[in-house]
C-alpha positions as CSV (number, residue, x, y, z in Angstrom):
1,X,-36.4,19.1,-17.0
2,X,-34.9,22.1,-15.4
3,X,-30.8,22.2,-15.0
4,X,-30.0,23.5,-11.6
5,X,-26.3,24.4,-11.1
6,X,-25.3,24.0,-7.2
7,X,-23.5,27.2,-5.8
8,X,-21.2,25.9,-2.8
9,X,-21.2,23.8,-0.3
10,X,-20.4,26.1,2.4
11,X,-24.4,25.3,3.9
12,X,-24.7,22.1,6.2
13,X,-28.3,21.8,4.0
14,X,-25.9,21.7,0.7
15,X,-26.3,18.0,0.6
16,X,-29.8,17.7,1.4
17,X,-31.2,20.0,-1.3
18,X,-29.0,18.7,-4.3
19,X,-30.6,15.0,-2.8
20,X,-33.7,16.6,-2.7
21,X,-33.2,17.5,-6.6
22,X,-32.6,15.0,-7.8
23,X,-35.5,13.4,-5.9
24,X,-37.7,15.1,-7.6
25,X,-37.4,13.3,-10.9
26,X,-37.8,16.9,-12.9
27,X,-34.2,18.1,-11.9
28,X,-31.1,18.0,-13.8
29,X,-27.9,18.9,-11.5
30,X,-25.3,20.6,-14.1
31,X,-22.6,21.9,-12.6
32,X,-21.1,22.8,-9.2
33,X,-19.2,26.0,-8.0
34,X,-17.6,26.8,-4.8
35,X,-16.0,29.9,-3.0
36,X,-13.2,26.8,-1.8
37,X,-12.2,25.3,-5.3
38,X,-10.7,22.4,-3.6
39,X,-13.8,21.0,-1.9
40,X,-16.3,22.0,-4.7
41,X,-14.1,19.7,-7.0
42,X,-14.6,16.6,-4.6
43,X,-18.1,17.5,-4.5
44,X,-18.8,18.3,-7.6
45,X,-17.2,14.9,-8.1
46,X,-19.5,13.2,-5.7
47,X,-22.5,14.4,-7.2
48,X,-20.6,13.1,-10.9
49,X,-21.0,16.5,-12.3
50,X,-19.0,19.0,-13.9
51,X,-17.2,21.8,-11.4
52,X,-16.4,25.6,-13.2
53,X,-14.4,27.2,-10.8
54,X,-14.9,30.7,-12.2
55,X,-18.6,31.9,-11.4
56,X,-19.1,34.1,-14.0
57,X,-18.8,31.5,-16.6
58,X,-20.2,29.0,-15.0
59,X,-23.5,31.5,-15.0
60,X,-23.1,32.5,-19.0
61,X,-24.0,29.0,-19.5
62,X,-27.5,29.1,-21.4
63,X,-27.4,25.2,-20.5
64,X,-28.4,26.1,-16.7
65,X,-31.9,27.7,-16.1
66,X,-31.1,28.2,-12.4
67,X,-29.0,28.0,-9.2
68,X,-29.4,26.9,-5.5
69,X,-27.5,29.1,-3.2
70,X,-25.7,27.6,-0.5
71,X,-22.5,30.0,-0.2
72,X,-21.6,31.9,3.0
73,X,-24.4,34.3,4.3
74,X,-21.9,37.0,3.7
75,X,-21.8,36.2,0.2
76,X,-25.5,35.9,-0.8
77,X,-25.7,39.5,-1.6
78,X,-23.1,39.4,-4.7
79,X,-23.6,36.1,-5.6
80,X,-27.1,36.0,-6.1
81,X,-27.3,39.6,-7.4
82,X,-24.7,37.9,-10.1
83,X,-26.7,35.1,-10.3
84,X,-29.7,37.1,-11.2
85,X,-28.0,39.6,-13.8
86,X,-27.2,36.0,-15.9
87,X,-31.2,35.5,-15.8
88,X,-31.2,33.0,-13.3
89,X,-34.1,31.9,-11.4
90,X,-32.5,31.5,-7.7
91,X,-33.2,29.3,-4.7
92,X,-31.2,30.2,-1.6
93,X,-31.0,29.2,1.6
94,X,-31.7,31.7,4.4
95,X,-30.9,34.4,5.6
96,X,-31.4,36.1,2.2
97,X,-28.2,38.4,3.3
98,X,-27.2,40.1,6.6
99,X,-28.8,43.6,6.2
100,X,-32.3,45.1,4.6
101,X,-30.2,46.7,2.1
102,X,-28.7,44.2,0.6
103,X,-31.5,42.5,0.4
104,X,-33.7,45.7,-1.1
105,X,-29.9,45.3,-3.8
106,X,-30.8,42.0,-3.8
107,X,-34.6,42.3,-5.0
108,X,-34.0,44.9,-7.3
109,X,-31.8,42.5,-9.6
110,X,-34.4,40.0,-9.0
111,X,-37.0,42.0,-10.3
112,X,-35.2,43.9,-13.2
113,X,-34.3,40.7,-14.7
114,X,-37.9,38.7,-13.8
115,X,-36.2,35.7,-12.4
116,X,-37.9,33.6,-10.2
117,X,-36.7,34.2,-6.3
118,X,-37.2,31.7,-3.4
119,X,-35.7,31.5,-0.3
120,X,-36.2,27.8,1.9
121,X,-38.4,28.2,4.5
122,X,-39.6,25.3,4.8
123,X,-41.0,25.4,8.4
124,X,-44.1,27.5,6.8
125,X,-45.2,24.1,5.4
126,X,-45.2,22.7,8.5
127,X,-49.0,20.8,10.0
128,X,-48.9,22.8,13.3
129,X,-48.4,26.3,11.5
130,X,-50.4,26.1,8.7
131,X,-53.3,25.3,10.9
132,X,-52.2,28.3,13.4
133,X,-52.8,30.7,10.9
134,X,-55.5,29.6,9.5
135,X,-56.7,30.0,13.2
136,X,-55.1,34.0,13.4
137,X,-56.6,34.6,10.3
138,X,-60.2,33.1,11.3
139,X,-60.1,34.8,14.7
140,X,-60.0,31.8,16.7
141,X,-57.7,33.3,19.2
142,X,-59.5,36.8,19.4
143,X,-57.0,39.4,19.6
144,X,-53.5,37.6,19.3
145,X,-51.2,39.0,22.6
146,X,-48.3,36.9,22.1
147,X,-46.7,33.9,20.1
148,X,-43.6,32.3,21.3
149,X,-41.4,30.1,19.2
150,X,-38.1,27.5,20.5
151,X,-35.7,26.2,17.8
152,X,-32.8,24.9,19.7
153,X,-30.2,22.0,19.2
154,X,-27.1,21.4,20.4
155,X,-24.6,21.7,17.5
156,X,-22.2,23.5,19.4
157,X,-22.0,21.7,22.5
158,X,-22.0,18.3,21.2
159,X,-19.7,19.1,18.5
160,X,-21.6,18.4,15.4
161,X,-21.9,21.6,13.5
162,X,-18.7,22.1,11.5
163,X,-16.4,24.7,13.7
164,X,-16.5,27.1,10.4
165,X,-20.2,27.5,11.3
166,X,-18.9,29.7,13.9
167,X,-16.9,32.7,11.9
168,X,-18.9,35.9,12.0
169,X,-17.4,37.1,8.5
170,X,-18.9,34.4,6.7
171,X,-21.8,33.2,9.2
172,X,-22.7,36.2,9.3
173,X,-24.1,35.9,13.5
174,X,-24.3,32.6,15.1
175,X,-27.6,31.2,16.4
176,X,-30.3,33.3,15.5
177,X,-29.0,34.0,12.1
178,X,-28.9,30.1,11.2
179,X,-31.4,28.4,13.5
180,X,-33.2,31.6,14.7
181,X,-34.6,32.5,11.3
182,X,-37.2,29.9,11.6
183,X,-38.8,31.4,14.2
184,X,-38.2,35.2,13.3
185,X,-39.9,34.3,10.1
186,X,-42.5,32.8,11.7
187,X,-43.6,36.0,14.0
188,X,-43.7,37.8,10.8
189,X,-46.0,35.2,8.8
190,X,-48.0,35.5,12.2
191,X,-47.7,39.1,13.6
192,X,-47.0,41.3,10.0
193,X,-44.7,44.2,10.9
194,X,-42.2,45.0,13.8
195,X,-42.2,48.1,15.8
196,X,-39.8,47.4,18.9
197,X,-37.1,45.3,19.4
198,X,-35.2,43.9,22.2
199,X,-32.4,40.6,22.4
200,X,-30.3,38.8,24.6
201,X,-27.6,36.9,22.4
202,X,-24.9,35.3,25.0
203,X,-21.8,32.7,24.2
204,X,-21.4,31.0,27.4
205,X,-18.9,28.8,25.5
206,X,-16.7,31.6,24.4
207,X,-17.5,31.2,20.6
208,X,-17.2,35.2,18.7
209,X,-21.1,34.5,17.5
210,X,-24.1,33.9,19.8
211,X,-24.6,30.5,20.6
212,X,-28.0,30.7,22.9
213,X,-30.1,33.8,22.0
214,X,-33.7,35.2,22.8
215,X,-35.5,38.1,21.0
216,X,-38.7,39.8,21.9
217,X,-40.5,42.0,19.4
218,X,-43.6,44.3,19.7
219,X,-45.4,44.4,16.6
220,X,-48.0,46.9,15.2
221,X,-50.6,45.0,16.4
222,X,-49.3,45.1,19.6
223,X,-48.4,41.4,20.1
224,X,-45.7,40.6,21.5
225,X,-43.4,37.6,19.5
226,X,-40.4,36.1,21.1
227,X,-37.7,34.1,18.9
228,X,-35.5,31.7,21.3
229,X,-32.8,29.8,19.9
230,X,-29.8,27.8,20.8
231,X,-26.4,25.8,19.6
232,X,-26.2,24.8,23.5
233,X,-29.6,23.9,24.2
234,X,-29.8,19.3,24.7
235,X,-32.7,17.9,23.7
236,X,-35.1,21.0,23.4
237,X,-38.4,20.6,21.7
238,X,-40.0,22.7,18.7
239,X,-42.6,24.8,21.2
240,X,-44.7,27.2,19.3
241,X,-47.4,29.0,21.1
242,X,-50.1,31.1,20.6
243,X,-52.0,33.0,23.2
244,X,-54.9,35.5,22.3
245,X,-58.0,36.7,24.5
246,X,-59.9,34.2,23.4
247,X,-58.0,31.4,23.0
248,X,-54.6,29.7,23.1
249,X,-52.4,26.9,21.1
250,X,-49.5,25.4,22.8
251,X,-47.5,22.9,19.8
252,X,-44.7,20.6,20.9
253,X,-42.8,18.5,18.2
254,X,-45.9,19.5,16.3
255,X,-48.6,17.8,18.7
256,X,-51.0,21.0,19.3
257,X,-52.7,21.2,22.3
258,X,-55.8,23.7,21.6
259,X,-58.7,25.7,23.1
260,X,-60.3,28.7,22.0
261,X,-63.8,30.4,23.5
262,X,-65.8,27.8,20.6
263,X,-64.3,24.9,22.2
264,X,-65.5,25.5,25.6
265,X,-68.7,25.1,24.4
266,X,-68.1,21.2,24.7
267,X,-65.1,20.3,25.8
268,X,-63.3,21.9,29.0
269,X,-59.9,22.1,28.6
270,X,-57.4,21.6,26.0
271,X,-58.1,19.8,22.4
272,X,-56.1,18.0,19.9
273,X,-57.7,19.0,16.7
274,X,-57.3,17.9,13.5
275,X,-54.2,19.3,12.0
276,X,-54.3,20.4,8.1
277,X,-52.0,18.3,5.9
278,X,-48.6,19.7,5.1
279,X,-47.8,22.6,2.6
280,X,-45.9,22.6,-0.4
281,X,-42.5,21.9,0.5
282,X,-39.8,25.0,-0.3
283,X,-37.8,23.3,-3.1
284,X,-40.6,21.2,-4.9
285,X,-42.4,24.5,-5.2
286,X,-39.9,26.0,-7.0
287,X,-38.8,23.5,-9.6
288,X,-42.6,23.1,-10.7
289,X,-42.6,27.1,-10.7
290,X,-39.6,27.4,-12.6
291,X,-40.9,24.4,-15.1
292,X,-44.1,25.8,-15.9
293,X,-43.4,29.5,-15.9
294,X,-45.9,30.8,-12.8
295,X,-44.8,33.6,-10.9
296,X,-43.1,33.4,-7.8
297,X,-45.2,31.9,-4.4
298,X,-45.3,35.5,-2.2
299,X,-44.9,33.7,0.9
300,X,-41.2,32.6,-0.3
301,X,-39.8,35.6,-2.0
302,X,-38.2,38.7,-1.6
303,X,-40.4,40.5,0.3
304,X,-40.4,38.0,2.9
305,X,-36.9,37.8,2.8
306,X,-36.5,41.5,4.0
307,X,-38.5,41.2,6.3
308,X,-37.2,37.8,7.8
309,X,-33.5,40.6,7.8
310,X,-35.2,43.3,9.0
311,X,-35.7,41.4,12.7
312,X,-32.4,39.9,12.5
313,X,-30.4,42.7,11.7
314,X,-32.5,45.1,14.3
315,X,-31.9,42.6,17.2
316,X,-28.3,41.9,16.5
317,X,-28.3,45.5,16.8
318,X,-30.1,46.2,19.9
319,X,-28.1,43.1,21.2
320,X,-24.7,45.1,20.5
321,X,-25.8,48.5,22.1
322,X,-27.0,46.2,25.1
């Protein structure tokens, strides 16, 4: 059984992963801290666990193996550097932290203290994308010219995101840095390493972070990835698409339309193909990682984790200088 203590609430997921826990059947929740002392006490209280209000002793406890990190973005960088120092193994939501060095600060704790590090990015597990890079990796779209991923919702506009989602100093950014990061992380699990960077994040309803936001990236490769995202955006569906000079993959709400220059060969036109069953999922990964001692996945950790910052901090840059 591995004894997980819950760091904040501050995350709409917060809920969702100490559910998903205890789910699991191999996960003892121990303890709860929170930034807010007032709200991690009725939480804690909710989950029938014990709340330590002072961080630092809640992570001398030898009785609690790891933490899930849920605090304000801002945060992540001395709370999980903390939380690995106490010999923690950490699972954190995203965005590992707002700037490549913190997260380089971030990965150094990690590593001198050989605690296990994984960040929830769970749309790498998904069907559709598994079966897209399988497809990169094969060659099945020749020379990959651009990919193009939509994550939007309409938090914002239909008033269902809490309204502290939308302070800078603790968000962090708005859109891309919350929704956003599913995509961004996806160019890089599909295109490797930036080299250009250009953004448009706009808030047409006046909020101080972006609410609708579009990057587009050149990468070594020279493929072009585009990351759109929005708070604003009603009833938009998860688009993913590939496009290569010899083939092309357009996935809506994960049904993948398909064709490539081996498909031609009997079927004119788009295909639905067979679509690969889903990967391990973020968290269950994790606790059986943790449990039985194996080192940390790659495609979770910390180097994916700077890179997932790297194309958020650059186009929140490049957005600024406009």
């Amino acid at each position: 059984m591995l004894n997980i203590a819950m760091l904040s609430r501050w995350h709409v997921h917060a809920d969702g992963y100490a559910n998903d826990f205890r789910r699991t059947g191999k996960v003892n929740i121990s303890a709860v801290w929170d930034e807010d002392p007032v709200e991690g006490a009725k939480w804690a209280e909710k989950l029938g666990v014990e709340f330590i209000a002072d961080l630092d002793e809640l992570l001398a406890r030898k009785d609690i193996d790891a933490v899930c990190c849920c605090t304000p973005t801002t945060m992540h960088k001395d709370v999980l550097i903390k939380a690995a120092n106490a010999g923690k193994h950490i699972f954190s939501e995203k965005a590992m932290a707002t700037t490549v060095e913190d997260c380089l600060a971030i990965e150094e704790a990690v590593k001198k203290n050989n605690v296990t590090f994984m960040l929830s990015l769970p749309h790498k597990s998904r069907p559709d994308v598994q079966f897209i890079k399988k497809a990169i990796d094969n060659g099945d779209f020749g020379d990959v010219t651009l990919v193009r991923v939509r994550n939007a919702h309409n938090g914002m506009s239909a008033n269902w995101l809490p309204e502290y989602w939308y302070d800078e100093t603790t968000a962090g950014g708005g859109a891309m840095m919350d929704l956003g990061c599913h995509g961004m992380y996806l160019l890089s699990m599909f295109l490797g390493k930036p080299k250009n960077y250009a953004a448009v994040y706009s808030a047409p309803f006046g909020r101080s972070v972006d609410e609708n936001a579009a990057a587009l990236i050149e990468f070594e490769n020279g493929a072009t990835g585009i990351s759109e995202t929005s708070f604003i955006s009603y009833g938009s569906p998860y688009i993913i698409e590939v496009h290569g000079t010899k083939g092309v993959l357009i996935s809506t709400d994960g049904d993948v339309k398909f064709r490539n220059f081996k498909t031609e060969e009997y079927q004119n036109g788009f295909i639905s193909p067979k679509l690969p069953k889903p990967g391990p999922y973020p968290l269950d990964l994790f606790v059986d990682v943790c449990i039985n001692g194996e080192p940390t996945p790659a495609e979770f950790g910390t180097k994916v984790g700077i890179e997932l910052t790297r194309l958020l901090e650059e186009t929140y840059k490049v957005n600024a200088s406009k």
